[in-house]
DRENFI-458551 format. One line per 2 residues: number of its first residue (from 0); their letters; for each residue x, y, z of C-alpha. Coordinates in steps of 0.2 Angstrom, whole numbers, plus 5000, padded with zeros to 4 digits. Last residue first. Example, Ala and Ser with C-alpha at 12.3 -4.5 7.8 and 13.67 -1.06 7.14 Angstrom:
2
1	sa	5068 4995 5036  5062 4978 5039 $
END
This chain:
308
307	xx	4957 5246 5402  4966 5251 5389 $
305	xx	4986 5244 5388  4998 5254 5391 $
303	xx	5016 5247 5382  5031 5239 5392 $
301	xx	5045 5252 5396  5060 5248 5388 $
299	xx	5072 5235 5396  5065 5220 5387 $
297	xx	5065 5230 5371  5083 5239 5374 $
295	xx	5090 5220 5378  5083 5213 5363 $
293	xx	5091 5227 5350  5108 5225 5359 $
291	xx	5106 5208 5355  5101 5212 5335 $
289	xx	5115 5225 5335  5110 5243 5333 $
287	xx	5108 5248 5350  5126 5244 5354 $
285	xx	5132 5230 5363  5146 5232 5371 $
283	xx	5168 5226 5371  5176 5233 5385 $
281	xx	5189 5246 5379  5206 5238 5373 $
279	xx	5219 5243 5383  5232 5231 5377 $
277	xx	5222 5221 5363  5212 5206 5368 $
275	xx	5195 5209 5365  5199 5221 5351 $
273	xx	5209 5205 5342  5193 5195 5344 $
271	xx	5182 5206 5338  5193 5207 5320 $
269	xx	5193 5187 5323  5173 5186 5321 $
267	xx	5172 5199 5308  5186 5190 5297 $
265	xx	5176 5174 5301  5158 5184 5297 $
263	xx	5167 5192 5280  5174 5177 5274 $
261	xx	5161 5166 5276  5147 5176 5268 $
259	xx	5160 5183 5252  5162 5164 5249 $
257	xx	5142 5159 5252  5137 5175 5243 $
255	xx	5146 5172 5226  5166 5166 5218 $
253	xx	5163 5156 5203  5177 5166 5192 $
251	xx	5192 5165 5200  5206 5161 5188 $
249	xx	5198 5178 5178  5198 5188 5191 $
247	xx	5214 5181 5201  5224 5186 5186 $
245	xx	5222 5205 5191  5227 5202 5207 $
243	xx	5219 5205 5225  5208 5190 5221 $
241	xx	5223 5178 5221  5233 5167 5209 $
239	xx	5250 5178 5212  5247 5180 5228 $
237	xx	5236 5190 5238  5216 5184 5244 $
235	xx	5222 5167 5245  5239 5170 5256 $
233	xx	5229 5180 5268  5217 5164 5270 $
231	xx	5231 5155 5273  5241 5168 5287 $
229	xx	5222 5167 5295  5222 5149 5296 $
227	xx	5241 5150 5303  5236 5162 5316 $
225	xx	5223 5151 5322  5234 5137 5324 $
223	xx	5247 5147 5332  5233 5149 5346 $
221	xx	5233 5171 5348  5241 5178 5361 $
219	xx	5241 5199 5360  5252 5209 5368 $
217	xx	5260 5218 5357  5275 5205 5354 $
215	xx	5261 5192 5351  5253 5203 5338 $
213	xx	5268 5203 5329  5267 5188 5319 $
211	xx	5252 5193 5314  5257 5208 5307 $
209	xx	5269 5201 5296  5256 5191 5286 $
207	xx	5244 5205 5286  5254 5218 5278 $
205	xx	5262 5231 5288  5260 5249 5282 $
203	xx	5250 5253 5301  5263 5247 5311 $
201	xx	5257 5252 5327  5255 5233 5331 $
199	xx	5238 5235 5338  5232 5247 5322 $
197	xx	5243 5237 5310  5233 5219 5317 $
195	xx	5215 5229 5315  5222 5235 5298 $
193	xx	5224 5217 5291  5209 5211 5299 $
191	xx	5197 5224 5293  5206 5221 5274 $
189	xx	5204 5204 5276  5185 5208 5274 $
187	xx	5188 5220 5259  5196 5207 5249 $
185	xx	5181 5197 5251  5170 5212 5249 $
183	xx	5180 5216 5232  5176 5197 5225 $
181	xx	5158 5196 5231  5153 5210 5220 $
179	xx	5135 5212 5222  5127 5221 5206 $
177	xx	5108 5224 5211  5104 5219 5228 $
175	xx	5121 5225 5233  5125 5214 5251 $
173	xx	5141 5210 5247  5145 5226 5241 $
171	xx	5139 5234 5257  5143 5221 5270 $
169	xx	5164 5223 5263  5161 5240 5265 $
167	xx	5153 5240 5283  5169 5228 5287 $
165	xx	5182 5240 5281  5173 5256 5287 $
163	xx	5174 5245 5303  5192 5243 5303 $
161	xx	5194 5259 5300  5187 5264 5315 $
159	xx	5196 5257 5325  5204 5271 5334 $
157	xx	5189 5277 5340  5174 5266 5333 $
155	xx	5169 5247 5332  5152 5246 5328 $
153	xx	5156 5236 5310  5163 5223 5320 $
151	xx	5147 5220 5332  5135 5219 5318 $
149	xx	5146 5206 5308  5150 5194 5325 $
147	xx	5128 5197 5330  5126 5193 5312 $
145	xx	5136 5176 5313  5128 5172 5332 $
143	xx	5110 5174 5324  5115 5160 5313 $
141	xx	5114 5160 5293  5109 5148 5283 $
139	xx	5092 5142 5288  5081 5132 5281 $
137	xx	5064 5129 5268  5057 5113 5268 $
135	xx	5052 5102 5253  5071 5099 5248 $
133	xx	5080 5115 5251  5074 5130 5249 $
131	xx	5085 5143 5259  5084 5157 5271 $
129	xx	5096 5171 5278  5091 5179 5266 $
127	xx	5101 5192 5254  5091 5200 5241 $
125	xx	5099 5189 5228  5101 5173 5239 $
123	xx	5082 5173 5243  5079 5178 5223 $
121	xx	5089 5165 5217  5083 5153 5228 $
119	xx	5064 5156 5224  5070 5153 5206 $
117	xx	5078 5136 5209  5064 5130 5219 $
115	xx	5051 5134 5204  5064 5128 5192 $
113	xx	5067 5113 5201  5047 5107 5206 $
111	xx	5042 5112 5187  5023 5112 5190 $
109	xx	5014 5100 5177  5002 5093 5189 $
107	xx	4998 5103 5205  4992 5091 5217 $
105	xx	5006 5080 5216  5018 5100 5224 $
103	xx	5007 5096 5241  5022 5096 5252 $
101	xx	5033 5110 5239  5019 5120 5239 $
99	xx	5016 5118 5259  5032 5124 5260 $
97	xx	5031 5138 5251  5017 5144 5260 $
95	xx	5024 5144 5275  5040 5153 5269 $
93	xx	5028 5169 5264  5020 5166 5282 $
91	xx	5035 5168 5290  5037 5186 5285 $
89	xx	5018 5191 5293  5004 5191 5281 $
87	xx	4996 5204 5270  5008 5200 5254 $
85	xx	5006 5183 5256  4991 5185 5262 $
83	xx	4983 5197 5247  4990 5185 5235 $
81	xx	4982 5170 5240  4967 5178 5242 $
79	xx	4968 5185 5223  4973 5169 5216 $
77	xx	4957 5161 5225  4946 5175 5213 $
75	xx	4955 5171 5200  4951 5151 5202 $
73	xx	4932 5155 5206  4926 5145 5220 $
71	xx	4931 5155 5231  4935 5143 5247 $
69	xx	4924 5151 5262  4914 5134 5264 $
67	xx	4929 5124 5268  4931 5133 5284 $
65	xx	4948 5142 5286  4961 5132 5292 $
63	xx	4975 5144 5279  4985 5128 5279 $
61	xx	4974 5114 5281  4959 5116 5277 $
59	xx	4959 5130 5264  4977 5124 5257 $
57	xx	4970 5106 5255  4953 5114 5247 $
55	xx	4965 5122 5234  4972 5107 5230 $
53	xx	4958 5094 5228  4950 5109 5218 $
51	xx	4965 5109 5208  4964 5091 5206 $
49	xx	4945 5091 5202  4946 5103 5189 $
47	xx	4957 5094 5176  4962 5103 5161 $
45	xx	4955 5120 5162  4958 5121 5182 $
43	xx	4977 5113 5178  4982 5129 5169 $
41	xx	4976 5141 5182  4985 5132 5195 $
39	xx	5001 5130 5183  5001 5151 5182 $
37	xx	4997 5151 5201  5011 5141 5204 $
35	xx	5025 5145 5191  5024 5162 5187 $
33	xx	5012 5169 5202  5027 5160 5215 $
31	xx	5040 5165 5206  5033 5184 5205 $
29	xx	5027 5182 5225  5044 5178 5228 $
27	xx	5051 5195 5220  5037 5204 5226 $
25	xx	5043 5199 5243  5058 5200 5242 $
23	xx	5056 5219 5235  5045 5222 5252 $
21	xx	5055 5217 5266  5053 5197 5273 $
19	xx	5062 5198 5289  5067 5187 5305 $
17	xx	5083 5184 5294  5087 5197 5282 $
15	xx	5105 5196 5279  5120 5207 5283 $
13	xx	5109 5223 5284  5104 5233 5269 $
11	xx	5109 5250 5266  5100 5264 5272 $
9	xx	5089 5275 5260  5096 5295 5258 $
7	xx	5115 5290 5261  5123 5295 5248 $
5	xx	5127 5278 5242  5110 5269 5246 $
3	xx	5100 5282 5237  5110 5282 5223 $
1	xx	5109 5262 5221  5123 5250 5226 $
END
């Protein structure tokens, strides 16, 4: 995590960035795409002029759908345009453009299809998107519901609090666009649980395995099955072949985003699940900074004027 992030001064990224393109993506996707697009454009209008012009006149047409007469003629000059709305244009339009690459990907001979996919995923899983390339089509990996679970568990306050400094820390090394460490934001993850099940228990120096089989004696049913899966995923972060030990670094070394993604949204999800259903446990809401609670203050805000 940079300075600026740790002390404060700049805020630190969400879980993913899903209805969002910020600024380093961008120029990260827009490197790949100069490198091995605009690099192979401006190779193939040496070599064969008609097929780039076949191409650029498909992207005037057909995906900008700007009159054919507007095309520069001029490769640099069509580089430029093509900059200028990628970084001009709305986040979606990024991804629209890579999938009109990968459609139209015979009409730009000598471009490395695999490299140029693999590099746009690098990035996208770098800077943490909720996006993928995957085939010719750009998806997505991450559901609103999974960031609503995150979002919500790092809200939680009072006497819960440390759960949620669990669960933001966990978001923050996962999230580090520089040097994420998926291995301590796994362990951070059951972390949350493990102190969410001391908190309800009031056996805060309990570990997770003995907790949950007290939850029920503190009020608190949870499907055997359930527990069980839990009382697994415990057992992976802590024996002897763990992550929590020192052997586990060096036995585990292919952990990355998916492995820290899915244990912080189900450790989330079940953290929120255990507030639900403490004894006394306040009435879960969304706050502001959740992306529903984001919805419901904009359709409850005051619509805009408009002139007459």
């Amino acid at each position: 995590m940079r300075f600026s992030e740790r002390e404060g001064f700049r805020p630190v990224r969400q879980i993913v960035q899903l209805n969002s393109v910020d600024e380093p993506l961008r120029n990260k996707l827009w490197s790949v795409l100069s490198e091995h697009v605009m690099g192979t454009l401006k190779t193939n209008s040496i070599f064969s002029l008609d097929l780039t012009s076949n191409f650029l006149d498909a992207l005037w047409l057909t995906h900008f759908e700007l009159p054919a007469d507007t095309r520069y003629r001029e490769i640099d000059a069509c580089v430029l345009f093509i900059r200028n709305r990628i970084f001009q244009g709305h986040w979606y339009e990024v991804y629209d453009f890579i999938e009109f690459l990968l459609e139209h990907k015979d009409l730009l001979f000598g471009l490395e299809i695999d490299e140029f996919r693999s590099a746009c995923n690098y990035w996208l899983e770098r800077d943490v998107s909720a996006w993928r390339v995957v085939g010719n089509k750009v998806v997505r990996l991450t559901s609103e519901e999974e960031i609503v679970a995150v979002e919500e568990a790092t809200q939680v306050s009072d006497e819960y609090t440390p759960v949620a400094i669990h669960v933001q820390r966990s978001l923050e090394l996962m999230s580090d666009r520089n040097t994420p460490d998926y291995r301590n934001s796994i362990k951070e993850s059951i972390s949350a649980v493990e102190s969410m099940c001391g908190i309800i228990t009031g056996n805060a120096k309990a570990t997770l395995g003995s907790a949950l089989k007290q939850l029920e004696a503190s009020g608190v049913a949870i499907h055997p099955a359930l527990r069980g899966a839990f009382n697994q995923m415990y057992g992976y972060t802590s024996d002897a072949q763990g992550i929590r030990h020192g052997l586990g670094l060096t036995e585990e070394p292919n952990l990355d985003f998916e492995d820290a993604k899915f244990m912080l949204v189900s450790c989330s999800a079940f953290v929120n699940l255990l507030r639900a259903r403490a004894p006394s446990a306040p009435v879960p809401s969304r706050a502001a900074g959740t992306s529903r609670g984001r919805h419901r203050a904009r359709a409850q805000a005051k619509p805009p004027q408009t002139r007459p």
